[in-house]
N, C-alpha and C positions, 0 to 999 in steps of 0.2 A: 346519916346518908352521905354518901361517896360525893361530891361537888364534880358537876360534868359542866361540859360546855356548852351543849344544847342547854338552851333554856326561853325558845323561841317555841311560842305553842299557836298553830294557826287553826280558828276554826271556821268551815264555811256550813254557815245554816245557823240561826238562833230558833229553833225548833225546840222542839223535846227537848232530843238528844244532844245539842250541840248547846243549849242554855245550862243543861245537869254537866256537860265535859267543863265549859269553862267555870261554874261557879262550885265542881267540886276539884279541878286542879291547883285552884286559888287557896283552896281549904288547907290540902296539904301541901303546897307547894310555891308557896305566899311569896318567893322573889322570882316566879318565870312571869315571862313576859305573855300573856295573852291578847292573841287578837281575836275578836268573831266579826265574820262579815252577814250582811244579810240584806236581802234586795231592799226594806224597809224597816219603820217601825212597829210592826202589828204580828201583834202574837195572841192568834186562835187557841184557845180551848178544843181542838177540834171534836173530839166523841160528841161536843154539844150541838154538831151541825144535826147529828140525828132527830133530838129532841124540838129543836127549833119548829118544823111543819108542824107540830101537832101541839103548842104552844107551853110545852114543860119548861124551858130554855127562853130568857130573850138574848138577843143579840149582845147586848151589854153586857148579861152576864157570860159571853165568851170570848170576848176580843178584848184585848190589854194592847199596853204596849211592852215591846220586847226590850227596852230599855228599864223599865221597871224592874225586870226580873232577873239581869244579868247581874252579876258580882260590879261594882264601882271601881274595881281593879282593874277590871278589863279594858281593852280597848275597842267599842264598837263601834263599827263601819258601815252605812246604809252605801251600794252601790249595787250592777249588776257585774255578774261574775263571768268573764269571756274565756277563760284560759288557766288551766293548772299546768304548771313545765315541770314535771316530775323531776328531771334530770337537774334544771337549776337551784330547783326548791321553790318556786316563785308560783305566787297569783296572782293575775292581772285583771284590773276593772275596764268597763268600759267607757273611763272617761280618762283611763290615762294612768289611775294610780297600780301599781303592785306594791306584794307583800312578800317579803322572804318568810321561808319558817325552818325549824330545826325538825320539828314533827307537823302533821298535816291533821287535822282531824274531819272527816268530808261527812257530813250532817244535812247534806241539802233535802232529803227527803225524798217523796215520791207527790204525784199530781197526778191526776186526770187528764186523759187526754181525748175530748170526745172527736177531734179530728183525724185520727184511726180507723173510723168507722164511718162509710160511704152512707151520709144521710145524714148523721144524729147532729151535726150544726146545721142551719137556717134557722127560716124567720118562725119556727118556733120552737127553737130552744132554749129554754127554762120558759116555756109555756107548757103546751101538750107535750113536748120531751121534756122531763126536769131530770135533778141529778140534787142529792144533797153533800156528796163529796168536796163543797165549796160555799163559804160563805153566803155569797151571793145564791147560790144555786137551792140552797136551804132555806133561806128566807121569801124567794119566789114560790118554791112548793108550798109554804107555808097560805103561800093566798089562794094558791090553786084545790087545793087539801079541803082546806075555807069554804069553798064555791060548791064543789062534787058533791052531789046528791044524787046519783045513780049512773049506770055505764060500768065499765070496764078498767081495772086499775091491773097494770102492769111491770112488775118489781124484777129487774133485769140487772143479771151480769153479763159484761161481755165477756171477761177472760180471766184468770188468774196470773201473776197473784194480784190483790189488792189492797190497797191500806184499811184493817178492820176486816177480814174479810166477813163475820157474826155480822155486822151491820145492816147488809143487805135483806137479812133474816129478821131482825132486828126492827125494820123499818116494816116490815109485811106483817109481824106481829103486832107492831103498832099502830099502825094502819087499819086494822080488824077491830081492833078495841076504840079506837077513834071514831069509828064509823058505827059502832054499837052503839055510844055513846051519843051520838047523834042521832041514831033513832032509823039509819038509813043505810044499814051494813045489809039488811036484804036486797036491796036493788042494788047493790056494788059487788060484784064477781073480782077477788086477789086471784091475780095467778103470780105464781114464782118462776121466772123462768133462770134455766142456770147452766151453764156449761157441764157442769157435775154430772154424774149418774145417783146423785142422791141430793138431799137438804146439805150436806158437809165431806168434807175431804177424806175422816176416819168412819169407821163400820160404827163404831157405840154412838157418836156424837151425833150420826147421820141418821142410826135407827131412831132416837130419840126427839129431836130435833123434828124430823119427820111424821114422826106420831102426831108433834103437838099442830105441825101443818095442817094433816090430817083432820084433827081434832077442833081446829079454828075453821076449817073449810076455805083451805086458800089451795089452789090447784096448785102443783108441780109440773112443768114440763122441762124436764133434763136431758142433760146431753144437746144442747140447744146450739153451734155455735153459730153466732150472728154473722150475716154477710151483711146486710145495710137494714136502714133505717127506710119506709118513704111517709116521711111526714103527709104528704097530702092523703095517702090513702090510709094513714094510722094504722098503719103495719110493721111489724118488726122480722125480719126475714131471717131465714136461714140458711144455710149453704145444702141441706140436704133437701131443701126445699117447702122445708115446714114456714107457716107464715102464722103468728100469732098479732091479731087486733086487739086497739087500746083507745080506748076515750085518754089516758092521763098514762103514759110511761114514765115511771121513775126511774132513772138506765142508773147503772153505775162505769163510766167507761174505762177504757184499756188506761191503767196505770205507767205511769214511767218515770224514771228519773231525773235530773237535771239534764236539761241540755248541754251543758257546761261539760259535763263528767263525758257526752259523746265527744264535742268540738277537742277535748285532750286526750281520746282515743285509751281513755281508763274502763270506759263501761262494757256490757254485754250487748246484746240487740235491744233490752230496753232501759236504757241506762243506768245499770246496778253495777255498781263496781266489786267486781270478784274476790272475796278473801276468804281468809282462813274461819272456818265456822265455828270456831271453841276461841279464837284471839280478836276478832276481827280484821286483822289486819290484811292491807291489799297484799294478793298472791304475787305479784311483781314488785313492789317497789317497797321496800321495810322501813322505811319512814311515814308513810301512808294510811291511815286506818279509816275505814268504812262503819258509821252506826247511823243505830235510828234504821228507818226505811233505806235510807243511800247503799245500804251492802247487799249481796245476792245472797243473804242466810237461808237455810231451807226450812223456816219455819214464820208464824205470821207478818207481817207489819202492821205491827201495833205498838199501844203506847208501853206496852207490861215489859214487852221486847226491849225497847229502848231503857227503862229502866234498870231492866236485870242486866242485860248484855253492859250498860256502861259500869254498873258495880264491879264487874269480872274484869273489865278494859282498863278502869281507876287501878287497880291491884295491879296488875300486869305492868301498866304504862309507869310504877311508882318503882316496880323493878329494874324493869330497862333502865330508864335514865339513870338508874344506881349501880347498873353493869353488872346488875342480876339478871340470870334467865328467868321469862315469863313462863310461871309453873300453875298458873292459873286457868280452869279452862270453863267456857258458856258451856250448856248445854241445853241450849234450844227453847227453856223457859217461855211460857208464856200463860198470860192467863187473862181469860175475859169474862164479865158479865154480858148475859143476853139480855136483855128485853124483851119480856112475853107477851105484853101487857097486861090491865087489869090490876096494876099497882105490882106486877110480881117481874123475876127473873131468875133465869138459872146462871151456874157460874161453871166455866171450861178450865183447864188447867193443865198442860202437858207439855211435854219437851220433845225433842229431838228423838230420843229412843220411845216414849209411851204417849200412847194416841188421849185424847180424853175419860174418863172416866167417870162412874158413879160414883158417890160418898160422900163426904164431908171437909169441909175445910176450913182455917188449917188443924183444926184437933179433930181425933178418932173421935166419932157419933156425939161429941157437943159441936162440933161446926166452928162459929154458928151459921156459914154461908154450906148451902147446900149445891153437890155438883153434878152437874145434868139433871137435875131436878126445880121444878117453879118451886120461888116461896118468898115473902115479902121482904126477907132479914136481905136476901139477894140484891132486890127494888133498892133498898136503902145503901146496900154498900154502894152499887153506883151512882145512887144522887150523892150522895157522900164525897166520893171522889175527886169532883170538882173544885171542893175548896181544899184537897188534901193535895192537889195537882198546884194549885196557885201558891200554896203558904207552903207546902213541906217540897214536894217532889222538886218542882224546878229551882228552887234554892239551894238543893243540894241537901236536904236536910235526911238522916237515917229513918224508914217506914216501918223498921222490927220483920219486915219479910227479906226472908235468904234470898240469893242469888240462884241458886239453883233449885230446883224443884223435889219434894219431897211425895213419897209415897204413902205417908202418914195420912188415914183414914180414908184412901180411895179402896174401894174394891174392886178388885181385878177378877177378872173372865180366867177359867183354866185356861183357854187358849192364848190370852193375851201375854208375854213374855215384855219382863219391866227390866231395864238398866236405875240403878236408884243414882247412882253417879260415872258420868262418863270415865272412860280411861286417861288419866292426864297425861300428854305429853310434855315433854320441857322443849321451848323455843328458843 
């Protein structure tokens, strides 16, 4: 490998994405200098906020510390993050320190933000409004969840995108079978409510998806978009003027990104920084790269995303600083379990060019996870996950799954027209 001068790697986020950048550049790349910053030391499991209200998950088992997990090479930094100076290379804390860097890696993520929405904070929020997008906010539904024996339950998007966007679905399928199981799912009316004109964003995923709504007897009201919240009248409002009532809203609010990425004038209107969708890297300044939730990709924020996209980012990133062109290119990867409940799940799978599909994965007709379809092998890949997330994924360690998404055992619609791999460009 060509010896360059860069050799200063900054990351801000110990997230996902930003724990798998430094402790796989360390792998190959064992004399750069890495730093990661990160507001503390606590590193959520997050898909386990879902499981938390309905008691699959306890808290312990999803909250580490992010020092645990990082490479002992590194250099980690707990502070809060005020300022990226693209132009000096510098980032500054808010107690005084900065950090030069040679490359940048921006990992900060996305969050909730329920103060967006005229109503959803007061004095009862994570009460009769909850939210499980947050530690806290997971554990409070959890007692709430606990209590309800009859009324009106209320499973709410505000707006896209979101981190997980399956979740929200997710938590309404789980919710139905909890409430079976308690003996008191007749007296409790789910409704789904969703910005969407359907259960999901593509036609197969949405027909499907919506049958099983259908089929669990949880309403849809779509195309919903929220204007406010009025807690005292437990109502959730709309701009067209529809107004749906709730004994118990679960909201999931408007997403964004660091504040940080707005205060250095890198981000969009909700603070995603804009890059290149196959490199990640920011469309202004090439020293710069966006992963994880932190970049505006046009495809989910999820954890599968952050996975795949930094395997394609490690190649790339291993070129450059060798003063090779990055010939490597994302293509939009992602893949989720759903939660059906009843011990089952279906499993999603698409990229950038093909929307979700039916069949099997990853081998033609042995699977063994089945896709857009319930079945228990599904239930078990995602409990599973969790300790393949703690021991393998965030250490940097290889999962035997490709970076880019394969066609292998889905079945496709005549109508539907598949790209099996994007067109590469050289950077």
């Amino acid at each position: 490998m060509t010896e360059t001068a860069s050799k200063r790697l900054l990351v801000l986020g110990a997230g996902t994405a930003g724990t798998m950048v430094a402790n796989k550049v360390l792998h190959k790349l064992p004399d750069w200098s890495v730093t990661v910053i990160d507001r503390d030391d606590v590193h959520d499991y997050q898909p386990g906020y879902l499981f938390i209200p309905f008691g699959m998950n306890t808290p312990k088992q999803i909250r580490k510390t992010s020092s645990h997990f990082v490479d002992s090479k590194a250099n980690l930094v707990f502070g809060e993050l005020t300022k990226i100076d693209p132009h000096a290379q510098s980032v500054a804390l808010s107690d005084g320190r900065s950090f030069e860097y040679d490359y940048l890696v921006i990992a900060t993520g996305t969050t909730p933000r329920p103060d967006q929405t005229p109503g959803m904070l007061g004095d009862e929020w994570h009460r009769s409004v909850g939210e499980f997008y947050t530690y806290e906010g997971s554990v409070s539904l959890s007692r709430r969840l606990a209590d309800m024996t009859s009324g009106k339950l209320v499973v709410h998007i505000c707006e896209l995108p979101i981190k997980c966007p399956v979740a929200p679905l997710e938590f309404a399928f789980l919710a139905d079978d909890f409430f079976r199981r308690k003996g008191v799912r007749d007296a409790i009316d789910i409704t789904f409510v969703t910005p969407l004109d359907g259960a999901f964003t593509k036609p197969v995923a949405s027909r499907e998806l919506g049958a099983l709504l259908e089929q669990k007897n949880i309403h849809v009201e779509p195309d919903f978009m929220v204007e406010s919240i009025d807690q005292e009248a437990h109502l959730l409002m709309s701009y067209d003027g529809r107004e749906v009532p709730y004994d118990q809203l679960v909201t999931v609010p408007v997403n964004m990104g660091a504040d940080v990425i707005a205060a250095s004038g890198l981000g969009d209107e909700l603070n995603y920084v804009p890059v290149d969708k196959h490199t990640m890297r920011s469309t202004e300044f090439d020293t710069i790269f966006a992963l994880g939730d932190a970049g505006n990709l046009p495809t989910s924020k999820a954890g599968s995303v952050a996975h795949f996209s930094v395997e394609v980012w490690l190649d790339n990133f291993i070129d450059l600083v060798s003063g090779k062109p990055m010939s490597e290119a994302f293509d939009g990867h992602a893949n989720c379990f759903v939660e059906t409940g009843n011990g089952k799940a279906l499993l999603l799978d698409f990229n950038y060019e093909t929307e979700p599909l039916t069949g099997t994965f990853p081998l033609p007709k042995v699977g063994p996870m089945h896709l857009l379809r319930e079945s228990k092998a599904n239930h078990a890949g995602k409990l599973a996950f969790r300790h393949i997330y703690w021991h393998a994924l965030l250490p940097g360690r290889p999962l035997g799954l490709p970076a880019a998404m394969s066609m292998s055992g889905k079945e496709v619609p005549p109508a539907v027209e598949t790209v099996t791999k994007p067109n590469i460009p050289t950077f």
